[in-house]
C-alpha positions as CSV (number, residue, x, y, z in Angstrom):
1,X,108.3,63.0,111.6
2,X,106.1,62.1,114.0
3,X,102.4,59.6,113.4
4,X,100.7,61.9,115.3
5,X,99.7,64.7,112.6
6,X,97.6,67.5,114.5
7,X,95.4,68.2,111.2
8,X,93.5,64.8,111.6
9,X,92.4,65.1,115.1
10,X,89.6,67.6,115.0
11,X,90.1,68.4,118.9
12,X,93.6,69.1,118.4
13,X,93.3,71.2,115.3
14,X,90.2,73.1,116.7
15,X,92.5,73.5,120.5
16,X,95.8,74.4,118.7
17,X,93.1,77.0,116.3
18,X,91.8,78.5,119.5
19,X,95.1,78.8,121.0
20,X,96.2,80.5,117.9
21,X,93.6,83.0,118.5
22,X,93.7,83.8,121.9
23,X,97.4,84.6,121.9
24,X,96.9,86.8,118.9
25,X,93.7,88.8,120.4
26,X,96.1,88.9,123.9
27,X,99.2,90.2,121.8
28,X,96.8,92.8,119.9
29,X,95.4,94.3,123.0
30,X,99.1,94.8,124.2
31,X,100.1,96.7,121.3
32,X,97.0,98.6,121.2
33,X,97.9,99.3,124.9
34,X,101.3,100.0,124.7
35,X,100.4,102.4,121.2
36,X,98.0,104.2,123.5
37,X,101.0,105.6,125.7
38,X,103.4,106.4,123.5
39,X,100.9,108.1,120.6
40,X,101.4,111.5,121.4
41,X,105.1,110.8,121.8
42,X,104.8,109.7,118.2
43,X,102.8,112.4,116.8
44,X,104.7,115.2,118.5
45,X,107.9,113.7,116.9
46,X,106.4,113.6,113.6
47,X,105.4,117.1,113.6
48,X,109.1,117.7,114.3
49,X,110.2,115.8,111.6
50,X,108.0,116.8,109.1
51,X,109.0,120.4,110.0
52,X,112.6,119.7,109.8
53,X,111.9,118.2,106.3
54,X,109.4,121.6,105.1
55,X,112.2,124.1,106.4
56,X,115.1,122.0,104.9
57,X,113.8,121.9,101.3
58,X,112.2,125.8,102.0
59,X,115.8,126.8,102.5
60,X,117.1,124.4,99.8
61,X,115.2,126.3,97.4
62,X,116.2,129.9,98.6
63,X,119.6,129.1,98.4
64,X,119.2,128.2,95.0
65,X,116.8,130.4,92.8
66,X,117.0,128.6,89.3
């Protein structure tokens, strides 16, 4: 392994920190971004799918009374 261990260089620890958070606060707002167009593809599909599931067990049931 290296001699150069980032944890006992305060600067480097508090750079590679800061780093740390900025790339996770830049990949959040993608996401949010990118969940912002597609949500009402989402929930549209879910409403499908949730009705497919209600009508299959609805006729599951008829099909068989006891």
């Amino acid at each position: 392994m290296s001699d150069k261990d980032p944890f006992k260089d305060p600067f480097r620890w508090f750079l590679n920190a800061s780093l740390f958070v900025l790339f996770g606060l830049v990949a959040l707002s993608l996401a949010v971004n990118v969940l912002r167009q597609i949500w009402p593809w989402l929930f549209v599909i879910g409403i499908i799918v949730g009705g497919v599931i209600v009508a299959l067990k609805i006729w599951k049931e008829r099909r068989e009374p006891w």
